[in-house]
C-alpha positions as CSV (number, residue, x, y, z in Angstrom):
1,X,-39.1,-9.0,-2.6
2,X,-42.0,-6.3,-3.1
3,X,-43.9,-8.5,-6.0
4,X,-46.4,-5.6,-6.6
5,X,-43.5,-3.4,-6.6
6,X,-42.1,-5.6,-9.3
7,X,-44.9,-6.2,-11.3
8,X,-46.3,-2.0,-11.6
9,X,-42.2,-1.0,-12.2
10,X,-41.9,-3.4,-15.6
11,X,-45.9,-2.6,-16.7
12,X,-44.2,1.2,-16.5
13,X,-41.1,0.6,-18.5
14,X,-43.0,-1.4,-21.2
15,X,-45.6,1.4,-21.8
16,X,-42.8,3.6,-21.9
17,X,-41.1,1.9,-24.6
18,X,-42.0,2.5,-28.6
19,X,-42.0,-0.3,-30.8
20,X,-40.5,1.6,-33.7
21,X,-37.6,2.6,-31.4
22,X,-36.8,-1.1,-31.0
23,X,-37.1,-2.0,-34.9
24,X,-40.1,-4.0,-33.9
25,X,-42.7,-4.4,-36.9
26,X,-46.4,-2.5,-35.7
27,X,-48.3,-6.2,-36.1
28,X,-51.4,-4.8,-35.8
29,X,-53.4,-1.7,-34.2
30,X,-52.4,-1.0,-30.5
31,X,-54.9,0.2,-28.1
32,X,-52.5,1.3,-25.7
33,X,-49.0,2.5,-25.4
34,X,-45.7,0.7,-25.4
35,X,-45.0,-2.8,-25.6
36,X,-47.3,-6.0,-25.7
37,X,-46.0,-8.8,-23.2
38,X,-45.1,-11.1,-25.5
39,X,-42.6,-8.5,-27.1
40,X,-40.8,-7.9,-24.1
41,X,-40.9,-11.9,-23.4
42,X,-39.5,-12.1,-26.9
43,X,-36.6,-9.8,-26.6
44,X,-35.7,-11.1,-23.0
45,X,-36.0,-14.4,-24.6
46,X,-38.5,-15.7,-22.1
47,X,-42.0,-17.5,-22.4
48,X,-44.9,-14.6,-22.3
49,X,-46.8,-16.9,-19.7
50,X,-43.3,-16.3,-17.4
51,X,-43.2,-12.4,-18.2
52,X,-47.2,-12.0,-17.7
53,X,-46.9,-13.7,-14.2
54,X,-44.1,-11.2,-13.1
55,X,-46.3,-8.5,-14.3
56,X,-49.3,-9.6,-12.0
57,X,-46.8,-10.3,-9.0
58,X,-47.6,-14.0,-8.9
59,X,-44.0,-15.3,-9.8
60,X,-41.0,-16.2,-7.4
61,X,-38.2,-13.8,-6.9
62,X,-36.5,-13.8,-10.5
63,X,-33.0,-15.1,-10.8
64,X,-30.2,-12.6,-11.4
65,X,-29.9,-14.0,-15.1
66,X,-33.7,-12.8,-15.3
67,X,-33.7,-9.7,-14.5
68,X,-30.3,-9.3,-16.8
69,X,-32.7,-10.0,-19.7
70,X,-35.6,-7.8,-18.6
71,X,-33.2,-4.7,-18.1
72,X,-31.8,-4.9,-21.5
73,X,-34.9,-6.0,-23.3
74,X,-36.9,-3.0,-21.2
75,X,-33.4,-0.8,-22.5
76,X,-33.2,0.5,-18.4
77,X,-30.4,2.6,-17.9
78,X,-27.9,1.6,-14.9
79,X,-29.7,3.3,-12.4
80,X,-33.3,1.5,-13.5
81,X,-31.5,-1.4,-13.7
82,X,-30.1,-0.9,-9.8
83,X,-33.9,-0.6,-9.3
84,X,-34.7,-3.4,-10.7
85,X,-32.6,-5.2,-9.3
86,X,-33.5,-4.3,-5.8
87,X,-37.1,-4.4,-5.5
88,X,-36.0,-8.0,-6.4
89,X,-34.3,-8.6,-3.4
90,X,-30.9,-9.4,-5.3
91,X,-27.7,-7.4,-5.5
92,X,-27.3,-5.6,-8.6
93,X,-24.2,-6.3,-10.8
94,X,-21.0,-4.2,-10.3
95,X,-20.6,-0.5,-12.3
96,X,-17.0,-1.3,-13.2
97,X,-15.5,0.4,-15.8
98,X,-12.0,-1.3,-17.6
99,X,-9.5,-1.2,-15.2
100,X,-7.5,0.7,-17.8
101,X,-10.3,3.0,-18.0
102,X,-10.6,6.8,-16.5
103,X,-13.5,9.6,-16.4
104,X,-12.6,13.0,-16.8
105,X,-13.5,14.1,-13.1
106,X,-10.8,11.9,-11.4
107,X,-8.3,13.3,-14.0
108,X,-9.2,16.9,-13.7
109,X,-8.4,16.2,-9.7
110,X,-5.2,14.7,-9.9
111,X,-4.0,17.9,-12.2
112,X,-5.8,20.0,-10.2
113,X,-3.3,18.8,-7.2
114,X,-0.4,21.1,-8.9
115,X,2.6,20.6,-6.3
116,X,1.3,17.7,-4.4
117,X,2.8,14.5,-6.1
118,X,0.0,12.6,-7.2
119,X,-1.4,9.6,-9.4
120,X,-3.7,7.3,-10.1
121,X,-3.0,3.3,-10.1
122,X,-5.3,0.2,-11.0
123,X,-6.1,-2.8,-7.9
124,X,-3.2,-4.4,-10.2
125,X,-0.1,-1.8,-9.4
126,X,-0.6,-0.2,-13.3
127,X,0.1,3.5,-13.0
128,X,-2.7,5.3,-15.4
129,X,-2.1,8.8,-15.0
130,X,0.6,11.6,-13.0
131,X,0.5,15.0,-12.2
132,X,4.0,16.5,-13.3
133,X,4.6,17.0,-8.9
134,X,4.3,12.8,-9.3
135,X,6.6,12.4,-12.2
136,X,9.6,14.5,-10.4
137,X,9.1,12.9,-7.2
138,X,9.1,9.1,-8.5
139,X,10.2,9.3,-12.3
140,X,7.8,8.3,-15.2
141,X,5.2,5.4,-14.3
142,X,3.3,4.9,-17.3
143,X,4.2,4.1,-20.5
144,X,5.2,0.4,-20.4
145,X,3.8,-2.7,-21.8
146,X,3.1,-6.2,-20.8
147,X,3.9,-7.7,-17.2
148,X,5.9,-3.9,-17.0
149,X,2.8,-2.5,-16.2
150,X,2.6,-3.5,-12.8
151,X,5.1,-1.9,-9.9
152,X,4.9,-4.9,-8.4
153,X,6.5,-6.8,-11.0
154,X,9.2,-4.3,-12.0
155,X,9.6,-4.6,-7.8
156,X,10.8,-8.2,-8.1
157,X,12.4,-8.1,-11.4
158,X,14.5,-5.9,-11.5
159,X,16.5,-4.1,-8.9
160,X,16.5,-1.2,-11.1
161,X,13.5,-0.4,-10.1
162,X,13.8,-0.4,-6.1
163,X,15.5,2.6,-5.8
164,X,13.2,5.4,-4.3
165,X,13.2,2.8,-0.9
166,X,16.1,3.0,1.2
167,X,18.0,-0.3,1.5
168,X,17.0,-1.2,4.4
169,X,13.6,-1.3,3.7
170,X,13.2,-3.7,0.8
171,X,12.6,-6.6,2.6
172,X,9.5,-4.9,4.7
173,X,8.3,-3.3,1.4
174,X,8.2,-6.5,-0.1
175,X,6.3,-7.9,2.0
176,X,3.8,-5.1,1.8
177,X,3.7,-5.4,-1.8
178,X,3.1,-9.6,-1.7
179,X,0.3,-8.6,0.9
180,X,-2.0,-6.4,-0.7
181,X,-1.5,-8.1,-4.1
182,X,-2.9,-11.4,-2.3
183,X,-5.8,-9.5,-0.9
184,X,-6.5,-7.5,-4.5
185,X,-6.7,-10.6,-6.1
186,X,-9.0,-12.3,-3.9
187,X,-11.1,-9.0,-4.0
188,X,-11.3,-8.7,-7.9
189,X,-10.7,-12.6,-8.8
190,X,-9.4,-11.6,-11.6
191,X,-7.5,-14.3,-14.4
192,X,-5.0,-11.5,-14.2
193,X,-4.0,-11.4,-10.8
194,X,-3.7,-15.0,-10.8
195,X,-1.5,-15.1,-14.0
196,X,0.3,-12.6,-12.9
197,X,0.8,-13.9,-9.4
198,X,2.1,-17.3,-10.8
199,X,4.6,-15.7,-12.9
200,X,6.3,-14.0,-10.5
201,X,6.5,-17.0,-8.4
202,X,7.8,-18.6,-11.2
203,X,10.4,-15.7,-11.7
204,X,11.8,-14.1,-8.6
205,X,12.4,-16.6,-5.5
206,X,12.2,-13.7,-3.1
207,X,8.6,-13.4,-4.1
208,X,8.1,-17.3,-4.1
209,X,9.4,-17.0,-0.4
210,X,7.6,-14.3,0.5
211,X,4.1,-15.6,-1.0
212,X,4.4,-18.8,0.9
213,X,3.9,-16.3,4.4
214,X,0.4,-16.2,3.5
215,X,0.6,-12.5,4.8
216,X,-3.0,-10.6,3.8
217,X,-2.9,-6.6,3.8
218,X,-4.7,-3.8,2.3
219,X,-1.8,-0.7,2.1
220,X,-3.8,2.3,3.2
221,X,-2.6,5.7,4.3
222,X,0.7,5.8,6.4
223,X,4.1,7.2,6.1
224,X,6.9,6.4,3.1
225,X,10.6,6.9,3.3
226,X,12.3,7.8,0.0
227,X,15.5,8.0,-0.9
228,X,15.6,10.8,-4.3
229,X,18.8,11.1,-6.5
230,X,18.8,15.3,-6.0
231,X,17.6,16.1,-2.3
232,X,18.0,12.8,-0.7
233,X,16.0,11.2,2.1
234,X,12.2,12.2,2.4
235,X,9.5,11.2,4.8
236,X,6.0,11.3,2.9
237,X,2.6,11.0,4.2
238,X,1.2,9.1,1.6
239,X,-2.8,8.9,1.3
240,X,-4.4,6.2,-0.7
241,X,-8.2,6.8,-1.5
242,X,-9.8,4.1,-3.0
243,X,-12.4,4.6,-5.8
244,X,-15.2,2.0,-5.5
245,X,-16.8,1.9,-8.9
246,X,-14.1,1.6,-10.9
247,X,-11.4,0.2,-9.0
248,X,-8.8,2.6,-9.1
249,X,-6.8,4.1,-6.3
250,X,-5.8,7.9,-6.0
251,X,-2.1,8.3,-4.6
252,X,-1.0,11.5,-3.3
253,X,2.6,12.7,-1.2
254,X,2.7,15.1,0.8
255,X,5.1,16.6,3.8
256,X,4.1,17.9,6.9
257,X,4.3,21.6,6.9
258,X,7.9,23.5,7.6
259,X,10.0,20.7,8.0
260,X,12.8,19.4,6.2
261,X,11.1,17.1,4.1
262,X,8.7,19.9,3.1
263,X,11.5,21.9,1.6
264,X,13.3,18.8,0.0
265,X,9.6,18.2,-2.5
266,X,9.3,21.8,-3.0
267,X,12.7,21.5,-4.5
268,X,12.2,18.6,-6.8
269,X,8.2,19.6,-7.8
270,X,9.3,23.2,-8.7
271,X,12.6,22.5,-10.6
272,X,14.4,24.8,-8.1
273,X,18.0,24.2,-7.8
274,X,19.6,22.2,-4.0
């Protein structure tokens, strides 16, 4: 940690700060700018002998629940926050949005994608969002409630729900699916995933079976057979981009130029007849 660093970055924010802007009462005449100390040890809900020692650098590094108290008593944005949180020689807190959450850019991209099947899923297997290309190739995704959310439990629940994957390959995709939804949930340790992991072991003995493998695997970009109800069999190259901040992936499909399969999704995306 940079104490002097530190120390001349939260004398900064406090003189930048207005006590009227705050709601705090002008106690008396102030010879300079900003906040007094014992304000901003107030609102972090700190002693002022604590807050004046991190101001003159002559304070340990600050725990994380520390410098959570100085950012929103100092009102720092998430980028001063980062800051903060660096020259403090700790790791600043993750800029996750709600997994149900999407900004504006990522949807204008997936419509921008016109023919090219594709849409954007949480960690979890909930589909937020499709291009139309996405909703011909694979049906409607979103929409449902409850456990229904998540592909991976309509997977194992109902057989329904299998069939875009030939036959042959259920057992293999299963797998897949048990794989990267033991390594999401160890990545977001989220109540969730482990709820929803011990219902389907609870409901669908492949699953239970399956789990107990102890298989661990991200799905990244590869190839997908299909099987669709109008054109038939199509290999895919499906690319999975990952978006860090606010743990959503962007699916898209698409066939290698002049081939078979090519033809077959410019069939089914366009509405053209067999």
């Amino acid at each position: 940690m940079s104490s002097d660093q530190l120390a001349h970055f939260l004398r900064a924010r406090r003189s930048a700060l207005e006590p009227d802007r705050l709601g705090l009462a002008r106690r008396s005449r102030r010879r300079t700018p900003g906040l007094r100390r014992e304000e901003v040890a107030e609102l972090a809900a700190m002693s002022t002998d604590y807050y004046r020692r991190l101001e003159q650098g002559r304070s340990a590094p600050p725990s994380p629940q520390i410098l959570d108290a100085l950012a929103r008593a100092l009102r720092l944005n998430e980028d001063e926050r980062d800051y903060l949180y660096r020259i403090a020689d700790r790791e600043p807190p993750s800029h996750a949005r709600r997994a149900d959450e999407m900004g504006p850019a990522l949807r204008q991209l997936v419509e921008s994608l016109g023919d090219s099947p594709a849409q954007v899923m949480t960690l979890m297997s909930e589909t937020l969002m499709q291009n139309r290309a996405a909703v011909a190739l694979l049906g409607k995704q979103t929409g449902y409630t409850g456990d229904m959310r998540y592909s991976t439990y309509r997977w194992f629940t109902d057989p329904a729900f299998r069939w875009m994957h030939p036959q042959e390959e259920h057992e293999e995709e299963s797998r897949a699916r048990i794989a990267e939804l033991r390594a999401r949930a160890a990545h977001t340790r989220s109540p969730e995933a482990d709820r929803l992991i011990g219902t389907l072991r609870a409901r669908s003995a492949e699953f239970e079976r399956l789990w107990l493998e102890q298989k661990v695997a991200v799905c990244r970009s590869g190839t997908k057979t299909m099987e669709h109800p109008r054109v038939g069999r199509l290999d895919l190259q499906c690319q999975i981009l990952r978006h860090e901040g606010m743990g959503h992936v962007l699916v898209t499909f698409t066939a290698a130029p002049d081939t078979p399969a090519a033809h077959r999704l410019r069939t089914i995306t366009d509405g053209s007849p067999v």
